[in-house]
BAVOVEX-529193 format. One record per residue (C-alpha): residue in one letter; residue number from 1; x, y, z. Coordinates in nm, 4 decimals. Each point is the difference from the previous one (the first is absolute). Layout:
N
ATOM   residuo   num         px         py         pz
ATOM         A   NUM          X          Y          Z
...
# end
This chain:
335
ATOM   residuo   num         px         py         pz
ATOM         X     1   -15.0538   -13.4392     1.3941
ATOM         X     2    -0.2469     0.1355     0.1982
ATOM         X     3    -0.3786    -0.0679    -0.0490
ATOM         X     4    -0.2312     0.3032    -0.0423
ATOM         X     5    -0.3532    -0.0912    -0.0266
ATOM         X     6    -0.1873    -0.3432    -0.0605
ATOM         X     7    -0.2747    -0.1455    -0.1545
ATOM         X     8    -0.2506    -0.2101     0.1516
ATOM         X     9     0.1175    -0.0716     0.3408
ATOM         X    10    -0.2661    -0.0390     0.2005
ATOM         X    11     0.1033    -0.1097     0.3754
ATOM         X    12    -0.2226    -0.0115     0.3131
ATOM         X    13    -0.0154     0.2189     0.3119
ATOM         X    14     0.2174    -0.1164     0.2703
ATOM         X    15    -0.0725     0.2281     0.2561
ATOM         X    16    -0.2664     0.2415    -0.0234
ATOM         X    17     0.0466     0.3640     0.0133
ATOM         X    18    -0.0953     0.1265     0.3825
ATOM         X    19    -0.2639     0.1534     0.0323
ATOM         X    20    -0.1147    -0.1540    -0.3031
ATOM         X    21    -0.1517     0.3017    -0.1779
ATOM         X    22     0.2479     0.2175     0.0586
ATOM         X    23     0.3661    -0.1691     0.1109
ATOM         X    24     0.2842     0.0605    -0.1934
ATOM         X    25     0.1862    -0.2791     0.0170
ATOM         X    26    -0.0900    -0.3636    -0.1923
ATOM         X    27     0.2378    -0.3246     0.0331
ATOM         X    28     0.0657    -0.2987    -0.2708
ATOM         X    29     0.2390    -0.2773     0.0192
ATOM         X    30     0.3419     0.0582    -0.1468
ATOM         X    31    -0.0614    -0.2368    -0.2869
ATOM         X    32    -0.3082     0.2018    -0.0924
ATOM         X    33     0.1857     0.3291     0.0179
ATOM         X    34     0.2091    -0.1832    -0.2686
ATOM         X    35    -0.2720     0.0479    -0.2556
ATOM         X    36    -0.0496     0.3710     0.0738
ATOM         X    37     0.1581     0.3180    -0.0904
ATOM         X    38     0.3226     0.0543     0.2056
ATOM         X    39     0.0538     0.3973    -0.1333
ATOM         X    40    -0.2620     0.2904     0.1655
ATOM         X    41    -0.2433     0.1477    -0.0517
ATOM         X    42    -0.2542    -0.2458    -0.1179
ATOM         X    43    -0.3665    -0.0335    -0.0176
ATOM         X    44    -0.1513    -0.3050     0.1557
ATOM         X    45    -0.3583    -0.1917     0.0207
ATOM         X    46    -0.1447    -0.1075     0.2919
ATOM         X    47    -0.3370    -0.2255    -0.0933
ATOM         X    48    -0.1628    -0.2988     0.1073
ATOM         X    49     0.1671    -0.3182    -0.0802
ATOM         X    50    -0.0871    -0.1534    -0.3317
ATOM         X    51    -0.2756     0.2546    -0.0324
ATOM         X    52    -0.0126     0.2331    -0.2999
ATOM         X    53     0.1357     0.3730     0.1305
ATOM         X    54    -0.2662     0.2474    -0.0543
ATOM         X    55    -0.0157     0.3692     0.1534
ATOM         X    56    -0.2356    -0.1274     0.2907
ATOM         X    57     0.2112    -0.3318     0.0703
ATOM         X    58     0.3239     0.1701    -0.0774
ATOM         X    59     0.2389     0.2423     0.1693
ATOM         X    60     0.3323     0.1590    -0.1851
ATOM         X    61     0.2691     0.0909     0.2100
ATOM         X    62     0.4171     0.1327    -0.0336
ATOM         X    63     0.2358    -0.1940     0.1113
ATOM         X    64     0.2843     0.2146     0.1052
ATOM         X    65     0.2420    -0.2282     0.1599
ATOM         X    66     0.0986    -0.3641     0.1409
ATOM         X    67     0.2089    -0.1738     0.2337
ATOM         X    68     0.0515    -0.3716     0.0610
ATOM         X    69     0.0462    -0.1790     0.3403
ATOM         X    70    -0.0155    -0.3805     0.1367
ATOM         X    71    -0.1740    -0.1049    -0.3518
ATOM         X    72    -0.2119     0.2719    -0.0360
ATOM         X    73    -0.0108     0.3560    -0.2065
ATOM         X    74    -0.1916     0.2753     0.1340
ATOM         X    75    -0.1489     0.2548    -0.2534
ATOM         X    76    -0.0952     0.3108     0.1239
ATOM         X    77    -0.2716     0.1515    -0.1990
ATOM         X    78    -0.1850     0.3852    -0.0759
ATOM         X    79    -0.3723    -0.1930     0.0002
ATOM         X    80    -0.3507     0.1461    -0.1878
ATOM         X    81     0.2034     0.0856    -0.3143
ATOM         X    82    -0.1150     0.0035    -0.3997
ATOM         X    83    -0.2260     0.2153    -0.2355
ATOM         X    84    -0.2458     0.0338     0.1493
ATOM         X    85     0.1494    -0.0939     0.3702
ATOM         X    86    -0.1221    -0.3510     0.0621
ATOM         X    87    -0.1274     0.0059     0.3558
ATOM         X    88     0.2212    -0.1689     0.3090
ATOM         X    89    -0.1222    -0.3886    -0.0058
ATOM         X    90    -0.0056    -0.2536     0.3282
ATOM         X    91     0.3385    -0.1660    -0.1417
ATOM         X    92    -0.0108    -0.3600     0.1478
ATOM         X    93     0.2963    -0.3105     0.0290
ATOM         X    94    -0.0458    -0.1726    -0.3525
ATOM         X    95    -0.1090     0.2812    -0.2253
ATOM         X    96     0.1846     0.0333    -0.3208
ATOM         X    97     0.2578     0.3381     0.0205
ATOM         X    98     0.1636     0.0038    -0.3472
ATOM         X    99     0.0929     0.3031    -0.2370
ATOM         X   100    -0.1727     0.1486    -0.2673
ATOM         X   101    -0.0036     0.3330    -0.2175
ATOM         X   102    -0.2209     0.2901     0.1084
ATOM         X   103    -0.1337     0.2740    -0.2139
ATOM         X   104     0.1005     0.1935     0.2865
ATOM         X   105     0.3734    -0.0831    -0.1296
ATOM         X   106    -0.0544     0.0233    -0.3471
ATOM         X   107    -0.1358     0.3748    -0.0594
ATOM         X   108     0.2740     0.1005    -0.2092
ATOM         X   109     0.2765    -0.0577     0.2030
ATOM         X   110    -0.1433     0.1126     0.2921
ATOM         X   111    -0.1026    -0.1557     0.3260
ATOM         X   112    -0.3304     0.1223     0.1224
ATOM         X   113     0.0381     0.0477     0.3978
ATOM         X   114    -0.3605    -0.0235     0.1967
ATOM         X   115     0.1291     0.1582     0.3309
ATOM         X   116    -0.0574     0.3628     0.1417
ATOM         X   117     0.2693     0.2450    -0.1356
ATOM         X   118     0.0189     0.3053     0.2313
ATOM         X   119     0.1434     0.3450    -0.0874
ATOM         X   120     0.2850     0.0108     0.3034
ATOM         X   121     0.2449     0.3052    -0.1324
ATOM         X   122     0.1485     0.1513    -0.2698
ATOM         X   123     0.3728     0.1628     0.0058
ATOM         X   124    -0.0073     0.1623    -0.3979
ATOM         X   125     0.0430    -0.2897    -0.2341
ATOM         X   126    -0.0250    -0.2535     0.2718
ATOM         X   127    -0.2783    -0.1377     0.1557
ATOM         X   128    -0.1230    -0.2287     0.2502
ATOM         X   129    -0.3043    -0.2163     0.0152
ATOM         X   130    -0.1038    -0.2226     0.2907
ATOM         X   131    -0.1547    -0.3459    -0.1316
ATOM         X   132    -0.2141    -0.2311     0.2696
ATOM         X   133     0.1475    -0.3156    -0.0731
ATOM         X   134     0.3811    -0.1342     0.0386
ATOM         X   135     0.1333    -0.0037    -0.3685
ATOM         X   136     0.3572     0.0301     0.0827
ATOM         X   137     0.0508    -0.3245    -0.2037
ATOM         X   138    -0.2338     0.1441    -0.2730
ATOM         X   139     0.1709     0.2891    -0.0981
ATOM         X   140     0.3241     0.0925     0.0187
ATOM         X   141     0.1904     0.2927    -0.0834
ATOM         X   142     0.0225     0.0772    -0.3944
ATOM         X   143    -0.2956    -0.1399    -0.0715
ATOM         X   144    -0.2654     0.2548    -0.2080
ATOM         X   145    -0.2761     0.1044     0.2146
ATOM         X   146    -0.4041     0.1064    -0.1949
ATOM         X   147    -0.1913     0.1884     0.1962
ATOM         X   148    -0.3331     0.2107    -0.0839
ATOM         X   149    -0.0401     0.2966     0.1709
ATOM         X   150    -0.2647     0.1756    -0.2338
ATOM         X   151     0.2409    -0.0849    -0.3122
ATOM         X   152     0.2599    -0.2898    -0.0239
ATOM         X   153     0.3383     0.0683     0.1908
ATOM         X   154     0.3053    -0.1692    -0.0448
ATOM         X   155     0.2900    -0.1070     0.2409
ATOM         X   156     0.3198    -0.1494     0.1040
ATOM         X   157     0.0503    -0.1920     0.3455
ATOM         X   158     0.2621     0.1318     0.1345
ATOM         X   159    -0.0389    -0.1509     0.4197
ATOM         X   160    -0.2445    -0.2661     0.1418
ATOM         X   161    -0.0141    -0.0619     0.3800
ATOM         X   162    -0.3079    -0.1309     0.2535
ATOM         X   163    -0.1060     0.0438     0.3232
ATOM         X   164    -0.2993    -0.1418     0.1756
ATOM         X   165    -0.0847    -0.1005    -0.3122
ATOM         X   166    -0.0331     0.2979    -0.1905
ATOM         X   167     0.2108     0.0293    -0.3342
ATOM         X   168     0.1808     0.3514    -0.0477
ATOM         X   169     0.0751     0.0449    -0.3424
ATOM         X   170     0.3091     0.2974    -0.0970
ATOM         X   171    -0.1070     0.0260    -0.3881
ATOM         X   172     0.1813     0.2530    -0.2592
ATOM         X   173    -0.2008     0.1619    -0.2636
ATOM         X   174     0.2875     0.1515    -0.2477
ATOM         X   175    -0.0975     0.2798    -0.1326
ATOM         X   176    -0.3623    -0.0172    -0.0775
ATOM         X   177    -0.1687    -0.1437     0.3096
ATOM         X   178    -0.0894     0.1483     0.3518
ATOM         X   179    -0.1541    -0.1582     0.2639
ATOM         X   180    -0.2880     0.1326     0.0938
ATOM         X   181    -0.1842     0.0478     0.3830
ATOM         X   182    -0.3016    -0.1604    -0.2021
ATOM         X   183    -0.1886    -0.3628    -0.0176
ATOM         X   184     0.1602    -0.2378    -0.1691
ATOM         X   185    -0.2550    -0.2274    -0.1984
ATOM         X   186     0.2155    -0.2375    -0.1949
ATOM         X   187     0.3499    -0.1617     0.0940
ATOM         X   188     0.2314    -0.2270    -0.1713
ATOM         X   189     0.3530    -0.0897    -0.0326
ATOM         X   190     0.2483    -0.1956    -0.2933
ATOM         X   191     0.2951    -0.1905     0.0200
ATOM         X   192     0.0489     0.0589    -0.3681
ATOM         X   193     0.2291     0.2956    -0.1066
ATOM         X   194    -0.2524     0.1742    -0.1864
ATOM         X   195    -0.3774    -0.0879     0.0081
ATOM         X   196    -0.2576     0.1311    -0.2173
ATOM         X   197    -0.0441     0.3835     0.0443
ATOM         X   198     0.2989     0.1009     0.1961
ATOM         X   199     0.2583     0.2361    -0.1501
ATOM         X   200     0.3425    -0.1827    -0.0031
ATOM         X   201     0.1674     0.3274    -0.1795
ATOM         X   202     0.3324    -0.0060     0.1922
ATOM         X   203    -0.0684     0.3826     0.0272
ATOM         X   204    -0.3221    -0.0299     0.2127
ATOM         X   205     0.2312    -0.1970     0.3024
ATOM         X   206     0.3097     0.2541    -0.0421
ATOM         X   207     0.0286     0.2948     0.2378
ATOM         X   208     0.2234     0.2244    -0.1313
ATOM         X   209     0.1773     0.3590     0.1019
ATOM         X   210     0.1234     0.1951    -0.3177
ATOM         X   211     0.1876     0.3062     0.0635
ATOM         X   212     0.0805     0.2382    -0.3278
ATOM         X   213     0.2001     0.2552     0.1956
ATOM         X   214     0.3207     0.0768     0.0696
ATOM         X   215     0.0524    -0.0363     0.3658
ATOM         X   216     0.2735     0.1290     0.1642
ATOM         X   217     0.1825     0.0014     0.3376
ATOM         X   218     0.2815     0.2595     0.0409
ATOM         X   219     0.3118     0.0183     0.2421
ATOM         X   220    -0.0955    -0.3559     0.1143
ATOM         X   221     0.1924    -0.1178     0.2836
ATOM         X   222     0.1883    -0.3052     0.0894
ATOM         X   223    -0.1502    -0.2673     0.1331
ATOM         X   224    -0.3459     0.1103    -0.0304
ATOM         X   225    -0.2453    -0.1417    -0.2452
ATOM         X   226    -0.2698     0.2058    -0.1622
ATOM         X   227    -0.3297    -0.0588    -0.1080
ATOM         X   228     0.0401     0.1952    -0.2980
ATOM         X   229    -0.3424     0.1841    -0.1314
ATOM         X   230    -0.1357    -0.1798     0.2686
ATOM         X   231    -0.1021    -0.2742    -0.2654
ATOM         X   232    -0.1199    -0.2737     0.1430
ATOM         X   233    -0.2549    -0.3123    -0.0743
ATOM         X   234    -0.3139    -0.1359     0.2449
ATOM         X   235    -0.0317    -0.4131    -0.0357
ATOM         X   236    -0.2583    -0.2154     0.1899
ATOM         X   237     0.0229    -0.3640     0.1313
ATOM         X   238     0.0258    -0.2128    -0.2797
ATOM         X   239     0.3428    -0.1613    -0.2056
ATOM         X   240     0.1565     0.2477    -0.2162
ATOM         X   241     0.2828     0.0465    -0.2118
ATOM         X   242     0.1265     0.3229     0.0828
ATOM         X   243     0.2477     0.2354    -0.2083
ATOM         X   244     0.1357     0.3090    -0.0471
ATOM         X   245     0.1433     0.1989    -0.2774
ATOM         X   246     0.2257     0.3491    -0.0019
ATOM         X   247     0.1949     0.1958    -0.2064
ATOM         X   248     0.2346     0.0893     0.2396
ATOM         X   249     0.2484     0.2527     0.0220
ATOM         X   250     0.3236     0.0879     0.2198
ATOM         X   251     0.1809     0.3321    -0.0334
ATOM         X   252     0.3485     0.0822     0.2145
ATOM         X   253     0.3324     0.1706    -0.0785
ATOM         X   254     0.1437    -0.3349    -0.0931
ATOM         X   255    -0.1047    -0.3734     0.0208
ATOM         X   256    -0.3754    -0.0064     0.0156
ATOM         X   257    -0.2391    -0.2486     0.1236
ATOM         X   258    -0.3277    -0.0728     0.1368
ATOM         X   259    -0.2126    -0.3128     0.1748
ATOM         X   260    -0.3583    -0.0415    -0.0628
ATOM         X   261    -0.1901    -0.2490     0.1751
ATOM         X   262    -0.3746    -0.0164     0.0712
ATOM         X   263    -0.0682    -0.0602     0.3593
ATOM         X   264    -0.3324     0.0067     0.3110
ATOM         X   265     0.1594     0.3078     0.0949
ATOM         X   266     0.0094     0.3281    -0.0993
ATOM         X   267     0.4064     0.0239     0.1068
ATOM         X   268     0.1572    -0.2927    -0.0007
ATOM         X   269     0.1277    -0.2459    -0.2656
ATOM         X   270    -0.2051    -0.3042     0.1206
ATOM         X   271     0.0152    -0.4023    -0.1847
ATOM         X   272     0.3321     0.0174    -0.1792
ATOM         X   273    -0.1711    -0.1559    -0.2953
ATOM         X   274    -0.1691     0.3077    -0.0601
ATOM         X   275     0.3675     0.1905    -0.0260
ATOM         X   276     0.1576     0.1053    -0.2943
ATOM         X   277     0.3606     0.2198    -0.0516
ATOM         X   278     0.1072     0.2103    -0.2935
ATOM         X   279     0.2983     0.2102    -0.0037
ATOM         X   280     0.2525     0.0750    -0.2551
ATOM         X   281     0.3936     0.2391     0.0319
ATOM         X   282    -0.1795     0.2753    -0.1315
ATOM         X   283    -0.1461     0.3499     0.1247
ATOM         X   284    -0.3512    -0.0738    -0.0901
ATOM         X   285    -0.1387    -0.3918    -0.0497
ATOM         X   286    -0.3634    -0.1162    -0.0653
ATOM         X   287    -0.1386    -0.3541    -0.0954
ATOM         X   288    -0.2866    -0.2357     0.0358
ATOM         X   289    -0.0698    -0.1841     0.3275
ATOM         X   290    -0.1885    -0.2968     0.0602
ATOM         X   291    -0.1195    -0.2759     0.2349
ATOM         X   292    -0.3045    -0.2017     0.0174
ATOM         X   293    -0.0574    -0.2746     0.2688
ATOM         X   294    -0.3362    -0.2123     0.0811
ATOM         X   295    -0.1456     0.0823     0.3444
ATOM         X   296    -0.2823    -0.1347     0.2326
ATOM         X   297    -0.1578     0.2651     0.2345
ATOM         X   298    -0.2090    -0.0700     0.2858
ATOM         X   299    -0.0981     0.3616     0.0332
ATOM         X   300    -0.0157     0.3298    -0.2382
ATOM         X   301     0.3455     0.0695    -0.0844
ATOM         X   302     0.1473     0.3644    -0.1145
ATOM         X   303     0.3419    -0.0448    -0.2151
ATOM         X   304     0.1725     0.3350    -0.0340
ATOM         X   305     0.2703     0.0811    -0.2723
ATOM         X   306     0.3164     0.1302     0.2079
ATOM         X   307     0.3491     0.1087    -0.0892
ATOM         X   308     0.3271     0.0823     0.1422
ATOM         X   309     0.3225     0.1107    -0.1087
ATOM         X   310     0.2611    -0.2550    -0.0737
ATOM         X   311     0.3375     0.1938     0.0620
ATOM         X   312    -0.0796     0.3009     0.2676
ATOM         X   313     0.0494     0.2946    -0.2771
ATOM         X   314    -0.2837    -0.0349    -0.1995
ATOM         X   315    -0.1533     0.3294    -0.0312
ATOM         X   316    -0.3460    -0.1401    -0.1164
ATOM         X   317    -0.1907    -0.2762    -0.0071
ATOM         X   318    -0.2522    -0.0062    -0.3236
ATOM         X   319    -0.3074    -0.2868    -0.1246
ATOM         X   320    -0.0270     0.1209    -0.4101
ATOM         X   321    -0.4021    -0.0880    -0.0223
ATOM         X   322    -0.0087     0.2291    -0.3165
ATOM         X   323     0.2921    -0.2060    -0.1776
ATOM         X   324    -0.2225    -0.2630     0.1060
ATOM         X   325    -0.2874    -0.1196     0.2824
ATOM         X   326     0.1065    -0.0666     0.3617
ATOM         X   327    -0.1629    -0.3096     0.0628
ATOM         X   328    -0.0880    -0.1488     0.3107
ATOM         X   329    -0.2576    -0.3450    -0.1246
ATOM         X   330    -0.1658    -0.2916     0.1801
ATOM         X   331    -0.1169    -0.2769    -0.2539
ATOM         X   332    -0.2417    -0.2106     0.2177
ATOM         X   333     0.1863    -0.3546    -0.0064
ATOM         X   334    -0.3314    -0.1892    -0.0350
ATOM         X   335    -0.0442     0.0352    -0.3318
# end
């Protein structure tokens, strides 16, 4: 089984963080890396050795990930963390490193960040922050996101990447929260599903098209697939599991049938798991289709609901949203 934190394991410095005040890198012997946490993200203490920490002698720091070569582990580290932020010490060989709880960690579930968040863009529900510090190792996508911008906002990562050291953060606000091209004056993130004061109602992370009408396509032709009503569903970058639902309805002069099948196009039938068929020896056939299938997009994604005849004599092609909703639904895969 796996260790995931310890208790008083206190090992020295091996080699110091360079420069000292600000490097992000610290190295212990193997054995001592045997008495520390082995999961990330965890907070760690850098003080003088034997010395009782205090917020002058003291500094917190994250330690985000660790590798292990010719006897040695390497920790690299987010330095000048805690609540307040400690300030960046001279870390020397021989001072204790060891973990310990921060208040900054223990707000409720929440994990108070003490970089710069920076309004980057916004794309509807979807924005993006810029963060002046490397915390690809920090946060990762799914986790819930905090952020004041006037009032409390709450978010979903949904895409974490960094360049020259700058953090660009892709976070989802559901249906209640925007971005906005303001200052952001309070940041924090949570690894746990749902910390104090966010919404986990399943219906604040769903996007969801629902179509009462009856939408028809007339004298279809063979072959072609039609984006019927032209319903169709917008979905940013996140995990989703996406589905659709129609009443659908065939009509020829003998055997009828119909495939539905929600696809990136407004024309085509697109992933085959999306695809249903009804059809049925008669004049006139209707039934229920569904498909649901979980999805990762890298980019905003629009799912259309298309149809096309099933025999070549269908003489229309009809979705039934008043015998019940055409449904085209994105249930955020985080939750």
């Amino acid at each position: 089984m796996g260790r995931l934190h310890t208790d008083l394991s206190v090992v020295p410095v091996g080699t110091a963080p360079s420069p000292a005040t600000s490097g992000t890198t610290v190295i212990v012997t193997d054995a001592n890396a045997a008495l520390l946490p082995n999961i990330y993200p965890w907070m760690g203490v850098f003080k003088p050795s034997g010395a009782t920490p205090t917020r002058v002698n003291a500094e917190l720091v994250i330690v985000i990930s660790a590798s292990s070569s010719g006897g040695n582990t390497t920790y690299t580290i987010v330095r000048a963390q805690g609540l307040p932020a400690t300030t960046a010490r001279s870390v020397i060989v021989g001072d204790d490193f060891y973990e310990a709880a921060s208040a900054a960690w223990l707000n409720d579930g929440w994990c108070i960040d003490q970089n710069t968040w920076t309004y980057s863009s916004v794309d509807g529900d979807t924005g993006v922050v810029t963060i002046n510090a490397d915390l690809t190792g920090v946060i990762h996508a799914g986790d819930r996101i905090k952020i004041t911008q006037t009032t409390d906002k709450y978010f979903i990562a949904t895409k974490i990447s960094v360049s020259a050291g700058t953090t660009t953060l892709t976070m989802w606000g559901g249906t209640d929260f925007t971005l906005a091209n303001a200052a952001i004056t309070f940041a924090a993130y949570s690894h746990v599903k749902s910390p104090v004061g966010m919404n986990m109602d399943p219906l604040k992370w769903t996007l969801q098209l629902s179509d009462h009408n009856d939408q028809t396509q007339n004298s279809p032709v063979g072959s072609t697939y039609y984006n019927i009503g032209s319903l169709s569903l917008s979905v940013p970058i996140g995990s989703w599991e996406i589905m659709f639902f129609v009443n659908a309805k065939a009509t020829s002069g003998s055997t009828s049938g119909i495939y539905v099948s929600i696809s990136t196009a407004n024309n085509t039938q697109g992933d085959i798991d999306f695809s249903c068929f009804a059809a049925a020896p008669l004049t006139s056939f209707y039934g229920g289709t569904h498909r649901k299938k979980n999805i990762i997009l890298t980019s905003r994604t629009t799912y259309y609901l298309n149809a096309i005849e099933a025999y070549g004599n269908e003489t229309s092609l009809v979705f039934f949203g008043e015998q019940g909703p055409n449904i085209i639904r994105a249930i955020c895969s985080y939750l």
